[in-house]
C-alpha atoms as one frame of an Amber mdcrd trajectory, in Angstrom:
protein
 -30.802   7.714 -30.788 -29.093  11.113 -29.654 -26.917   9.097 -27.755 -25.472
   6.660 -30.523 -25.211  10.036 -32.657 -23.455  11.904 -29.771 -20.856   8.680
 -29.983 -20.825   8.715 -33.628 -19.761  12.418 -33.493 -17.304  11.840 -31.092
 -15.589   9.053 -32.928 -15.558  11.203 -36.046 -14.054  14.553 -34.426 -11.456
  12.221 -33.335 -10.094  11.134 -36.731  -7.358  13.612 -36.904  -3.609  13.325
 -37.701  -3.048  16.076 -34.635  -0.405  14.652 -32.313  -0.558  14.977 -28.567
   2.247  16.149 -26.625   3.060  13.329 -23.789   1.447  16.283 -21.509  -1.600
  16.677 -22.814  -3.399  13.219 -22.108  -4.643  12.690 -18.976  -2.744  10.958
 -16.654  -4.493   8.290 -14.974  -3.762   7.468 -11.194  -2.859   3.327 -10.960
  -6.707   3.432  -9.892  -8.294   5.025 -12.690  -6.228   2.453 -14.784  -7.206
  -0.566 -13.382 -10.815   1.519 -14.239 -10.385   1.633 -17.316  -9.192  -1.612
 -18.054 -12.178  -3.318 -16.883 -14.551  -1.163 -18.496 -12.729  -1.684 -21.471
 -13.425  -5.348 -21.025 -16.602  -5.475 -19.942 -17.135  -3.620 -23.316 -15.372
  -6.010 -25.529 -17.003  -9.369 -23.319 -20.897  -7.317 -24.226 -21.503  -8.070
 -20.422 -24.299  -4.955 -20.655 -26.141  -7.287 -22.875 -27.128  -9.089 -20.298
 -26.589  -7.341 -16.732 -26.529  -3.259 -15.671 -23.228  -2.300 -15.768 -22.363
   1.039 -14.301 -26.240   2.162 -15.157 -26.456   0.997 -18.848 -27.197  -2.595
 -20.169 -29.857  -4.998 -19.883 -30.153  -5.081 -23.831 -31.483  -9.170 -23.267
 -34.581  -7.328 -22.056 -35.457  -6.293 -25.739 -36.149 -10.473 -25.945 -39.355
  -9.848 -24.021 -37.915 -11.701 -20.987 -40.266 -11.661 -17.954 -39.179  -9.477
 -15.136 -37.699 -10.883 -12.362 -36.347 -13.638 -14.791 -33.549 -11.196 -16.633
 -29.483 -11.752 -15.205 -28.671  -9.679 -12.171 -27.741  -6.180 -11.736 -24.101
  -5.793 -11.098 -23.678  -1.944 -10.749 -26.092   0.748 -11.075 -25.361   5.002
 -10.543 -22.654   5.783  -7.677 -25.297   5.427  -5.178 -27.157   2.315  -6.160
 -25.736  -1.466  -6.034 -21.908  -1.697  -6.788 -20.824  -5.546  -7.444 -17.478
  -4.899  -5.992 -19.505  -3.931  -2.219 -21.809  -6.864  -2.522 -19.829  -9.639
  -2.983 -16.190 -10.981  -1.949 -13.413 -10.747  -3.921 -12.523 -14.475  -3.788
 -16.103 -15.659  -4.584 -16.080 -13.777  -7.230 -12.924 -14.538  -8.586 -14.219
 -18.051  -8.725 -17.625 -17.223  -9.973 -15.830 -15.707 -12.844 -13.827 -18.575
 -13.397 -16.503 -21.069 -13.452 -20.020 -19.533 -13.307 -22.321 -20.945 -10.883
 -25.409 -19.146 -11.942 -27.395 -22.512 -11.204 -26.737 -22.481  -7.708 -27.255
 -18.870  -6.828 -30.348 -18.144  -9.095 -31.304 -21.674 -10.474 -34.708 -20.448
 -12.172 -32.862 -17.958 -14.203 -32.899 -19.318 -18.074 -30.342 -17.277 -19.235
 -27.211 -18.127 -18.108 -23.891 -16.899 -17.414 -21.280 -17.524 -20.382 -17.583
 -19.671 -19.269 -15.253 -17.321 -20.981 -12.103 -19.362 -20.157 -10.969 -16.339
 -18.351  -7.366 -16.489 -16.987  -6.514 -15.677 -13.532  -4.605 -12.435 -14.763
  -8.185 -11.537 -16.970 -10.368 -12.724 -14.054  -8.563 -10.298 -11.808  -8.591
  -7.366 -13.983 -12.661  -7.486 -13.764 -12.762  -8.181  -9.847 -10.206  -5.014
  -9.340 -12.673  -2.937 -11.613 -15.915  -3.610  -9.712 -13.845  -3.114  -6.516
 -12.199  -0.010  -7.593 -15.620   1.644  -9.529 -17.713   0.734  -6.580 -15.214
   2.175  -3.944 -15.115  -1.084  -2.024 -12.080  -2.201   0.352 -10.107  -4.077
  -1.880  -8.147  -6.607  -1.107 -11.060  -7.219   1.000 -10.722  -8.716   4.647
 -13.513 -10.407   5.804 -14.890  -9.283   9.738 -14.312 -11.688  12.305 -17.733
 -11.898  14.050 -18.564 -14.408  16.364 -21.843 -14.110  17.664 -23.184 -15.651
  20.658 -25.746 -18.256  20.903 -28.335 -16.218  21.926 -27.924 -13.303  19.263
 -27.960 -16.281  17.023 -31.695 -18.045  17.949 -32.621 -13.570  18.169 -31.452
 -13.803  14.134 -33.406 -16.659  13.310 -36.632 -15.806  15.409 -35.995 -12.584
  13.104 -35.500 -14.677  10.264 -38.375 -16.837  10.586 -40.804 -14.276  11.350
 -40.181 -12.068   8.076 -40.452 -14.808   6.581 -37.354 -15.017   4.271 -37.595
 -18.606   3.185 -40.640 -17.429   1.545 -38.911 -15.570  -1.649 -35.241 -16.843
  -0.776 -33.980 -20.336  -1.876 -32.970 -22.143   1.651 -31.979 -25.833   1.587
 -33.489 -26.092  -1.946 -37.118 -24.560  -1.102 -38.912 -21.086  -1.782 -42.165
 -20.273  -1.611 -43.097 -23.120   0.618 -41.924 -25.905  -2.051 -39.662 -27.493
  -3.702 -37.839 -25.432  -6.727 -39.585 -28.501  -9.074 -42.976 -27.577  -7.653
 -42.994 -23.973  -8.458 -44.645 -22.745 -11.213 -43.128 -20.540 -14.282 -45.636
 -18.198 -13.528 -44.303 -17.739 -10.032 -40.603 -18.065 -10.453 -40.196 -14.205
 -10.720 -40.943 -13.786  -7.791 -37.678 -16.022  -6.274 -34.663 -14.506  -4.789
 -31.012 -15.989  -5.051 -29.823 -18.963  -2.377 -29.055 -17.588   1.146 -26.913
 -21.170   1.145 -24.106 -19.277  -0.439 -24.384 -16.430   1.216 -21.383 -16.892
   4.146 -18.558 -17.179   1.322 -20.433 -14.781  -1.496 -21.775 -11.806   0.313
 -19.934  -8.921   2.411 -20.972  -8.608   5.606 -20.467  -4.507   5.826 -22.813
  -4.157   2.639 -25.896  -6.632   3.724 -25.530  -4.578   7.268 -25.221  -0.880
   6.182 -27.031  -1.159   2.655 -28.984  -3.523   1.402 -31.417  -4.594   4.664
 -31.630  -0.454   5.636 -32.842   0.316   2.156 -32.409  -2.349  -0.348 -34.807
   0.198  -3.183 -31.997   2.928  -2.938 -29.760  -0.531  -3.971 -31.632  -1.870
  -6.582 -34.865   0.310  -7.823 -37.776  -2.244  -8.462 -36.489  -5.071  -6.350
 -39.295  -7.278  -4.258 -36.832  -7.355  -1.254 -39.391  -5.906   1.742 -38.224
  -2.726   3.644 -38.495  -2.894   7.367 -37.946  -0.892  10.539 -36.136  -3.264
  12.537 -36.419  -1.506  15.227 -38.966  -0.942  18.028 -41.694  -0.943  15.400
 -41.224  -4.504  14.096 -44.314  -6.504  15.383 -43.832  -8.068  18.738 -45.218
 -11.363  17.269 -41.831 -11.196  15.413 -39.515  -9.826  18.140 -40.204  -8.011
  21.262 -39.813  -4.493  21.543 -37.369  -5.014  24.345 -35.165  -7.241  22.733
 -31.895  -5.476  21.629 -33.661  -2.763  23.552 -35.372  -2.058  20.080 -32.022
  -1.073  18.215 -32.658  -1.574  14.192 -28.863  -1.607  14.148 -28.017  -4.227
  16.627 -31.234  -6.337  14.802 -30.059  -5.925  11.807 -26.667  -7.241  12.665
 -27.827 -10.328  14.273 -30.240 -11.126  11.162 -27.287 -11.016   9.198 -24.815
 -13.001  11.703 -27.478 -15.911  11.541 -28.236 -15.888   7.922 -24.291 -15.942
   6.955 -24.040 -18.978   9.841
């Protein structure tokens, strides 16, 4: 392809016994380091032959893998999903550690490799994501306690959009048990909201992915609402929250993290 030539090129132009003063390089900021260093290892671990890394990967779709059924996006352009906004720090520290890709997405086939990472490799790819996606890093996680009754607004919110449907709650989707559901359908799942109060950031489910989860992740099957006002009385009053998609959204998320 162009692009293979273009790096082919590039490679070759750079075979030269030239010497660079210490000037000339560019000097990377401690950021741009810790950049680098992940993408470097991201590179050498092939993680874009399974997941979208930065906008380029997904080679395992060349297997003829059904949609729906390939591993997750982890970071798209600048202004689509960044890993490092969607999920804590910690979690994924852990995750990295010792993958629990049956838990989150247990339909998926393909699964996610145990590299024997050590704490000081683990880290270096949790900084990148964090640091390439612009994320608060170390990340502190908000203190919201909501009351009672924003809680039973969330899950008369919850119930009516019907989130159980596609999402995995206490082992079901789609109205079954996981066991029940056919191969056809299992494209069509969405990852365990069980995890979702020690794997998810608040800030990015609230200001990101319920708003406009397509400008997150092109092609996903996540519904887009207006929250607000508009939402269908059956499923919330216009008067409740005084119709604020903001202050809805919120309390869908503070009862789905409970």
């Amino acid at each position: 392809t162009d692009e293979q030539i273009d790096l082919i090129v590039t490679v070759i132009a750079g075979m030269t016994d030239e010497k660079l003063t210490a000037q000339e390089p560019k000097q990377l900021s401690p950021a741009e380091f810790q950049i680098e260093r992940g993408r470097w290892a991201v590179k050498e671990l092939n993680c874009q032959g399974c997941h979208l890394v930065e906008g380029r990967g997904w080679a395992i779709r060349a297997t003829g893998i059904p949609a729906g059924l390939e591993p997750p996006m982890v970071s798209g352009t600048p202004t689509q999903l960044q890993q490092g906004q969607r999920t804590q720090p910690d979690w994924l520290f852990a995750f990295l550690k010792a993958p629990t890709t049956g838990l989150i997405r247990p339909w998926l086939k393909a699964r996610m490799p145990t590299f024997g990472f050590s704490d000081g490799e683990a880290n270096v790819l949790v900084r990148y994501f964090a640091l390439a996606g612009h994320a608060q890093f170390p990340y502190e996680s908000p203190h919201v306690q909501p009351t009672a009754e924003e809680l039973a607004i969330g899950k008369k919110m919850f119930e009516g959009l019907q989130c159980a449907k596609c999402h995995i709650v206490e082992g079901k989707a789609l109205g079954k048990p996981l066991a029940e559901i056919p191969e056809e359908d299992l494209g069509q799942l969405a990852p365990n909201l069980s995890l979702a109060y020690d794997r998810l950031q608040r800030d990015w489910l609230v200001n990101k992915w319920l708003p406009d989860p397509l400008s997150q992740q092109p092609g996903t099957r996540m519904p887009q609402y207006d929250y607000g006002a508009a939402l269908p009385a059956k499923i919330l009053p216009p008067e409740v929250l005084n119709g604020d998609a903001r202050k809805r959204i919120k309390v869908l998320v503070d009862y789905v993290l409970s």
